[in-house]
C-alpha positions in Angstrom: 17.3 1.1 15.7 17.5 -1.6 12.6 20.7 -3.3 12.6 23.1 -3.5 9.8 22.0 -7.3 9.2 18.6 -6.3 9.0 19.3 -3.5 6.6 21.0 -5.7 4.2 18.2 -8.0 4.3 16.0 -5.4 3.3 18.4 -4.4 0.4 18.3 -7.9 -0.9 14.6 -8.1 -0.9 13.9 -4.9 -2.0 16.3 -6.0 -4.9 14.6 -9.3 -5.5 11.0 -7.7 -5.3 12.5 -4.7 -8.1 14.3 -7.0 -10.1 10.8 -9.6 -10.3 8.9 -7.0 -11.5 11.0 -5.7 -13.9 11.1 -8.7 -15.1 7.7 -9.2 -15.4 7.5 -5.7 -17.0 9.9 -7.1 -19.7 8.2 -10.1 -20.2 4.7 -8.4 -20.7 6.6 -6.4 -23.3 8.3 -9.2 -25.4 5.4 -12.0 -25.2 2.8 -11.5 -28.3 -0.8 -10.7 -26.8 -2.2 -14.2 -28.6 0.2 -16.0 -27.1 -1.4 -19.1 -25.4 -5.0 -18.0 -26.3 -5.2 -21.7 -28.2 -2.4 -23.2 -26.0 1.0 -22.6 -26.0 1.9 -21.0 -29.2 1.3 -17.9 -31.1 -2.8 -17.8 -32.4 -2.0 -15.0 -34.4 1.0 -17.7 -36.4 -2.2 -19.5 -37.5 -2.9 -16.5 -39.9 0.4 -15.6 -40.9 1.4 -19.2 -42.2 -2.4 -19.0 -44.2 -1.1 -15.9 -46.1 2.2 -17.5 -47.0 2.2 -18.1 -50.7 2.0 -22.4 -51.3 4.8 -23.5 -53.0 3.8 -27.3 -52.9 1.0 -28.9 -54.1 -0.2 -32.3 -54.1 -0.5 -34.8 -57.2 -4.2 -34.3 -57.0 -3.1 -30.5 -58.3 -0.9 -32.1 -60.6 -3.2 -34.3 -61.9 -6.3 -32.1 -62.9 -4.3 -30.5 -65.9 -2.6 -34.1 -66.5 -5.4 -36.6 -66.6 -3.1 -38.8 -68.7 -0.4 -38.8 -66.9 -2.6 -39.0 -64.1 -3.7 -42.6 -65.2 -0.6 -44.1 -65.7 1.4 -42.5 -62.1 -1.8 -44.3 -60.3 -1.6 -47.8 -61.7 2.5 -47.6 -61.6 4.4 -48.6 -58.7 5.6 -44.9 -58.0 2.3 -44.0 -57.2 2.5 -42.7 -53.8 5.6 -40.2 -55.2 4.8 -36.7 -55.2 5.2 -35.3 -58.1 7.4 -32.9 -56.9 9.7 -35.1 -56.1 11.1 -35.3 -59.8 9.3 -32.0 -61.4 9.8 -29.2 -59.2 7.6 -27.1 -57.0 4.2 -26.5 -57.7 4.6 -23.1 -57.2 7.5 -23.2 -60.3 4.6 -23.8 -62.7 1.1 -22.7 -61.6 0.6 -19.7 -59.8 -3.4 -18.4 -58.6 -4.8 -21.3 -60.7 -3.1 -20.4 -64.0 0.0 -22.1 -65.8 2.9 -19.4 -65.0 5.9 -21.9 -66.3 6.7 -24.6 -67.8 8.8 -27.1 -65.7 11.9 -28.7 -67.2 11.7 -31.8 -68.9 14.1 -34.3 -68.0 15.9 -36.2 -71.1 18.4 -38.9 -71.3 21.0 -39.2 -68.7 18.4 -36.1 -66.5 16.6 -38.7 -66.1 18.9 -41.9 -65.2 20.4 -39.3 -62.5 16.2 -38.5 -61.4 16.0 -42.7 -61.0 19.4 -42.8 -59.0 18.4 -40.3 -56.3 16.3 -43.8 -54.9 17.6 -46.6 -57.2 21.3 -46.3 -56.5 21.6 -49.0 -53.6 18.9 -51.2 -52.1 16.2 -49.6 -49.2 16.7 -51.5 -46.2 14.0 -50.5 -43.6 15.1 -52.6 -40.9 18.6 -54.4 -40.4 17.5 -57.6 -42.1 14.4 -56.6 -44.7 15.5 -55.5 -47.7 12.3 -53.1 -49.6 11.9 -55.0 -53.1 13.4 -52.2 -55.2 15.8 -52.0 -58.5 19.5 -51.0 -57.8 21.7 -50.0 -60.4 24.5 -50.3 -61.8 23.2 -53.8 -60.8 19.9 -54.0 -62.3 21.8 -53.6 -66.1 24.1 -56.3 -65.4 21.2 -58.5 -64.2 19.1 -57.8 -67.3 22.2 -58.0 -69.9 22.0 -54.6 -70.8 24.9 -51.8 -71.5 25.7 -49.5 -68.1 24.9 -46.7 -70.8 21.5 -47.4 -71.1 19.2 -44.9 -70.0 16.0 -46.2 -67.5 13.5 -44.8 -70.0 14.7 -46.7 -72.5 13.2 -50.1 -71.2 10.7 -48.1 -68.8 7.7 -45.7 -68.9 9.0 -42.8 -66.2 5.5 -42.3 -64.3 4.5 -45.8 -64.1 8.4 -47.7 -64.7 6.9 -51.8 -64.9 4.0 -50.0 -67.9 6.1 -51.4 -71.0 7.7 -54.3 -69.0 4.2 -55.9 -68.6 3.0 -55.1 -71.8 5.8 -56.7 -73.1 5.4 -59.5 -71.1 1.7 -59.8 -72.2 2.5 -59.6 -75.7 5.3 -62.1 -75.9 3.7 -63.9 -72.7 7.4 -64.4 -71.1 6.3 -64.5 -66.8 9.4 -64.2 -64.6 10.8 -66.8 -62.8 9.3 -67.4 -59.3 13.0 -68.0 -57.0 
């Protein structure tokens, strides 16, 4: 005869073996079949993210229906900026290889606000090494100039020192080494 004890071990076995393979039951159910084929992740993610329509491009996209403004964003000091970054997605203006929109163009103060978004304070990359870059208001004051003053109004927008050193060519004015 099986004792009480016994039976109850059985019972919580039984329960534990039932309960296992339901869970595995469940889990064959709910896990995608290309799951880990290529590691652990989805294989079949690989193709959905292919077919997902590119909203970004990159400034070499940019730059083969703007060679001129091409020329000038590569020799200026914003040159590793996406393009993006100040004229919307790619996706806002070209669509399968063909010009769908045109993107906004940014004019007076639209374009002192663009500026601010990096040229509001100084960049400091570590605690004690300040990234050489213009900060305003105090780059007006420094250089005489009203706070009204838009940044396009002294510099070229894709390539901001362009006008600077022609002027300095022209008049041959060099800055001041501290």
């Amino acid at each position: 005869m099986i004792s009480k004890h016994s039976v109850r071990i059985i019972l919580v076995v039984l329960s534990v073996v039932v309960m296992a393979g339901g869970g595995l039951l469940v889990k064959a159910q709910l896990i995608p079949k290309s799951f880990g084929l290529y590691g652990s992740y989805r294989a079949d993610a690989i193709e959905e993210e292919a077919q997902k329509v590119v909203r970004h491009g990159t400034n070499k996209s940019c730059f083969e229906c703007h060679p001129y403004e091409a020329k000038i964003h590569l020799q200026g000091d914003h040159k590793t900026i996406s393009c993006e970054f100040c004229h919307s997605t790619y996706a806002d203006h070209v669509s399968n290889g063909k010009r769908t929109a045109a993107l906004p163009v940014k004019k007076g103060e639209e374009i002192t606000t663009l500026c601010l978004r990096c040229h509001n304070t100084e960049i400091k990359a570590r605690s004690t090494i300040v990234i050489k870059t213009v900060g305003m208001p105090d780059h007006l004051k420094q250089q005489n100039v009203k706070l009204t003053h838009t940044c396009n109004q002294c510099h070229h927008v894709h390539a901001p020192l362009k006008y600077i050193n022609e002027a300095k060519k022209i008049t041959g004015l060099m800055e001041e080494k501290p």
